[in-house]
N, C-alpha and C positions, 0 to 999 in steps of 0.2 A: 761499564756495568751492563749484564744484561737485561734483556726483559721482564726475566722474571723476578733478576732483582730488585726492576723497578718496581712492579708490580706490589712486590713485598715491599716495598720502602712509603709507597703512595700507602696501603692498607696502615702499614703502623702508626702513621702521620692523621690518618681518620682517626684509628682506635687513641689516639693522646687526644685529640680535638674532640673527642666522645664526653661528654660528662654524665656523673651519677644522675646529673638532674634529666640530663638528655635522654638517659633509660627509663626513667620512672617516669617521665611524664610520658612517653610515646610507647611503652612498653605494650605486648598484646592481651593485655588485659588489663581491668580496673582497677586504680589504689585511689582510696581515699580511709580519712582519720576522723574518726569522733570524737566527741566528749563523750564520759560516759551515758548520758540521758540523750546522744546521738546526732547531737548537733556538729554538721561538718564542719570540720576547720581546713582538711585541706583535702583536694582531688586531681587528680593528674588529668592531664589531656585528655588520653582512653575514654574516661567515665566519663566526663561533661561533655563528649561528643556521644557518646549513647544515651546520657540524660537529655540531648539536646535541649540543654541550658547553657546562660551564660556561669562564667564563674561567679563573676557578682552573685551572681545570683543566688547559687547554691551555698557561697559563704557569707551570705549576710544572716547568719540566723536559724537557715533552713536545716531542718532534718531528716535524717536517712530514710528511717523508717515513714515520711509522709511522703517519697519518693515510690512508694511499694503501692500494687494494688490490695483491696480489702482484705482480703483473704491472707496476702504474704504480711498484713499490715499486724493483722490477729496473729497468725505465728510468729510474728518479730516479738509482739509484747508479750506471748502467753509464754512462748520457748525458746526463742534465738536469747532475748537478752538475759533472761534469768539462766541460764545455762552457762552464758557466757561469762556472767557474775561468778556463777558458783563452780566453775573447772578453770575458767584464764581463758579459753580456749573452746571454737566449735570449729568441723571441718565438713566441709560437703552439704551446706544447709540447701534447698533449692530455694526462691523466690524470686517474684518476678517484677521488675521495675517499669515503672507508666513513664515512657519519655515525655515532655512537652507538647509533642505532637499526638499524644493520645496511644500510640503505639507501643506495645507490650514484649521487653524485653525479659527471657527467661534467662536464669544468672545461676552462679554455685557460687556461693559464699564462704569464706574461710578468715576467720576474724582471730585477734588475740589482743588480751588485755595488758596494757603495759599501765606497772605499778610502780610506785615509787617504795624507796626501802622500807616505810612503815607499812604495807602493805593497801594502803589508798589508790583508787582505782583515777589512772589520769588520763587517759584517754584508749581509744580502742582504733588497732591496724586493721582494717577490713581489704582483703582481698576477691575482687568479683571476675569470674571466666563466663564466657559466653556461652552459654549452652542450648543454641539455637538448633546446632546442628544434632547435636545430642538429643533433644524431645524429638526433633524427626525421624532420629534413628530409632527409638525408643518407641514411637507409633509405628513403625514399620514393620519392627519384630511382634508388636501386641498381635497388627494385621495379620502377619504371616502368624504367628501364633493360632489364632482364631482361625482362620483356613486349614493348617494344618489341624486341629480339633475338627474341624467338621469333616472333613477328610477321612480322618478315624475313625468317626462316628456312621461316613456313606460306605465304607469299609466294612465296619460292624454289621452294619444291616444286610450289605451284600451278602458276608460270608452267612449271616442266620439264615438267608433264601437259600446260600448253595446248601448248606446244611439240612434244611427242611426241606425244600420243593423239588434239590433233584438227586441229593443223595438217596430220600429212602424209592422214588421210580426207578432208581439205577440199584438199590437193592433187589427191587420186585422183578426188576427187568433180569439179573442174575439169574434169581431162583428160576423162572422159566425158564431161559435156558441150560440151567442144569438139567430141570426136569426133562427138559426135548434132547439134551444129549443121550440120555439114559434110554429113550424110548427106541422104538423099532425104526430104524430111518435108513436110507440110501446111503452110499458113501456122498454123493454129492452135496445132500441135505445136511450132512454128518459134519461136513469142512464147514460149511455156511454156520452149521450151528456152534462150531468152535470156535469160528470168528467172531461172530455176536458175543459168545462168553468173554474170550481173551479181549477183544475192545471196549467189554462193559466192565472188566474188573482193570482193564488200563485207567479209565476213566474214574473209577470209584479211589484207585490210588493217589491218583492225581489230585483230586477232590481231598482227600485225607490226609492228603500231608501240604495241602493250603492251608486246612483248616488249622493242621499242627502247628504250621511256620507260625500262621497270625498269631493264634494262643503265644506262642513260644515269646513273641514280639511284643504283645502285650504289656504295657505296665504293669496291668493288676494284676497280672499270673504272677503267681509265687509258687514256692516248693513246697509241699508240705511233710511234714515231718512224724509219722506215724511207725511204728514197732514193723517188722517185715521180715522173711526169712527171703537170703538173697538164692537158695541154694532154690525154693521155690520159682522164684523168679526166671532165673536163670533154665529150669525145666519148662517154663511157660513157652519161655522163648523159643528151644528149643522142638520143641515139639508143634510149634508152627509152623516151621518148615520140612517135617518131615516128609512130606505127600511132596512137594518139588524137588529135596533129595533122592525121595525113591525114584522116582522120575528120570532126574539128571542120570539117576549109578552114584551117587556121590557117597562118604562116608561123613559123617558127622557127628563130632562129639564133645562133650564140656568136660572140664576139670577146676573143681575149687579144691582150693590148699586146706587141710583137715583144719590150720590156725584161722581158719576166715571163722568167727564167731556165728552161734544156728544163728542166734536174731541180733536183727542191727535196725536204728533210726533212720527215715528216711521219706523219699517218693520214691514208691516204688512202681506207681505208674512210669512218671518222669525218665526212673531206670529201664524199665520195662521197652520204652517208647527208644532209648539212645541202642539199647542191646540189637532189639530187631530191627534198626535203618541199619546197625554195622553187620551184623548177621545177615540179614537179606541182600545188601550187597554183595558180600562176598560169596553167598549163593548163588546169586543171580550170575556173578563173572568168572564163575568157577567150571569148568564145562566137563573137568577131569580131577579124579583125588581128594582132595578132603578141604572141609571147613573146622576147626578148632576154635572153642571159645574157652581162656584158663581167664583165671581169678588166684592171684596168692595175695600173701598179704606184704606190705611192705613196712608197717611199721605198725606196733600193736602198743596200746599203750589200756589203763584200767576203765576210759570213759569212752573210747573210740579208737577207731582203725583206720588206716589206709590202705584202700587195696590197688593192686597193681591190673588193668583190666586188657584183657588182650584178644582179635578175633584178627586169625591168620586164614588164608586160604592157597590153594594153588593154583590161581585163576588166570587169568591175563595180564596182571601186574598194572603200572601205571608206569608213565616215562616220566624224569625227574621234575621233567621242563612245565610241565602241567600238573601237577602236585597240589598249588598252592590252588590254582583255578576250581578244582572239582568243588571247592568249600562254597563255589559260589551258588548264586539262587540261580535253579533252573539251566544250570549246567554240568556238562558233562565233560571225560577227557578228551573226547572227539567227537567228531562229526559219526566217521563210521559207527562207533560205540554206541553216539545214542540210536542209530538206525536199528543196529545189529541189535542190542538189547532191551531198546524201549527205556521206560522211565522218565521220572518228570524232575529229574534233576536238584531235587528238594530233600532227601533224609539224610543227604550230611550236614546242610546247612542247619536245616532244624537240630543235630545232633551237637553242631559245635554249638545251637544257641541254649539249650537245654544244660550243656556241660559248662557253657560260662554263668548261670545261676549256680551253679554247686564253687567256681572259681577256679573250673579246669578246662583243657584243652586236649584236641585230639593230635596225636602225634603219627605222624605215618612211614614206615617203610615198607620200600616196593621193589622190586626188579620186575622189569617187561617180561612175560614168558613164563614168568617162575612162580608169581603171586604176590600179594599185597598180605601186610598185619598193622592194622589200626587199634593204638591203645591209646589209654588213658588213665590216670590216677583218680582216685576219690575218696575223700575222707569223710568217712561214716561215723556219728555214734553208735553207743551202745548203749540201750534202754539201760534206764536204772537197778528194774527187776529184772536184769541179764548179766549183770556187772558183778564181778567175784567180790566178795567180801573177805 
């Protein structure tokens, strides 16, 4: 015979020498039996080593419920046992048991009534687990709860200072240097003064789309759902970046599909906000040729729409390998990328966060060299007083 068979022959030989009494009295948790008015009759090992009592003790008489501190003493009699009367059955009760020693055991409780065929109630199975470790997990997370709330809250307040104390000085600080661009200056004064501008509106972007992400992050931000014409929107967008198009040489132009309905349900900020981070990207990476933004519809139905959202360019493209990364916060496809083009790494992520309140996502295809097109789906209503009758 080998080893292992002995091994297996000594195991089988324990498991016969095992008895049912041998489980239940040493099992890892409590069994003990009532009467129904909770007087024990019997308790395994388990429990009279956490009641630190003797057996005698506990079976001359004593009751369950006088085993409990005050508190678990009032929910045994106002709800554990009437409950248990009237279903057969409670599961998950918490209470906490006073050992001998004064020492306060927290317990889960899982009881069932066993009746006789007339339906007379003859005694009750109470099953007890230890849930020591359980309340300490459970104050851990409150803790960590209550941190992460304040957290939120030192958050909140930061961002209302970056919003108030140095968004609108870094607005004031623009308008001068628009003004001194315009003015009569040197060439040398002239650099200095574009520098100022281009690192005051670096700055002002940056600032604007913290602010976004937070909102976006927010619990309490919702979408709101108001009448909009998307074909408005869609010019809004557009014509924000016209002054950087003329600039680059670039061409730039929208197309909705005549079935996109004039007015739809919606946030049209929300929209407004996803259009120009994909649109300004693809400006921003595009150095030659055009940016396109289409709209068709993909499925039209009498209460609402799905449209089909699409913004292509011929810019620099992205490599497949880094795809997934751009989505992250505050980053970019490269090192060079973010030098070469600035940016703060934030209007995709705010836009994937924006598109998963709607319950969409952005999909991307790319080739290096040739350009990127980032779409997405969205299902729109149709206001009531827009809907065909």
């Amino acid at each position: 015979m080998t080893s292992r068979d002995e091994f297996r022959s000594r195991v089988d030989e324990a498991l016969l020498e095992e008895s049912a009494e041998d489980l239940y009295e040493h099992a890892p948790c409590g069994y003990l039996s009532t009467l129904p008015d909770g007087t024990i009759v019997r308790a395994n090992h388990t429990f009279i080593e956490w009641a630190g009592a003797s057996r005698e003790t506990l079976l001359a008489g004593r009751k369950f419920q006088t085993l409990l501190t005050v508190g678990s003493r009032i929910y045994y009699e106002t709800h554990y046992a009437p409950l248990l009367r009237m279903q057969g059955a409670v599961n998950e009760i918490a209470l906490e048991v006073v050992r001998d020693d004064g020492r306060i055991l927290p317990v889960l409780a899982n009881s069932r009534e066993k009746r006789d065929p007339d339906g007379t109630p003859l005694f009750n199975r109470i099953t007890l687990f230890d849930s020591t470790d359980r309340r300490r997990y459970e104050r851990e997370l409150l803790l960590a709860r209550r941190k992460a709330e304040q957290v939120a809250k030192d958050k909140a307040d930061l961002l209302a200072m970056l919003s108030h104390d140095i968004r609108n000085p870094l607005n004031a600080l623009m308008g001068v240097a628009q003004m001194l661009d315009r003015s009569d200056l040197a060439e040398p004064q002239r650099r200095l003064v574009r520098l100022l501008k281009s690192s005051s509106e670096n700055m002002l972007n940056l600032l604007n789309h913290v602010l976004d992400l937070s909102k976006a992050e927010s619990s309490s931000f919702a979408l709101v759902e108001t009448p909009f014409s998307l074909e408005a929107v869609v010019d809004d967008v557009m014509s924000t970046f016209e002054a950087a198009v003329r600039e680059k040489g670039l061409t730039i132009r929208s197309s909705i599909a005549d079935s996109v309905p004039p007015s739809l349900s919606g946030d049209p900020v929300a929209l407004r906000q996803i259009l120009t981070n994909l649109v300004g990207n693809a400006v921003k990476f595009t150095s030659a040729g055009e940016v396109t933004l289409t709209v068709r519809t993909k499925q039209l139905g009498t209460d609402g729409v799905t449209l089909a959202f699409a913004v292509s360019d011929t810019g620099i493209g992205i490599a497949p390998d880094v795809v997934d990364r751009i989505f992250n916060e505050f980053t970019q496809a490269s090192y060079e990328t973010a030098l070469r083009f600035g940016g703060s790494g934030l209007g995709l992520t705010i836009t994937r966060r924006l598109l998963g309140l709607y319950g969409s996502s952005v999909q991307v295809e790319s080739v290096p060299g040739q350009g990127s097109t980032f779409s997405f789906d969205l299902r729109l209503p149709i206001p009531a007083s827009a809907q065909a009758t």
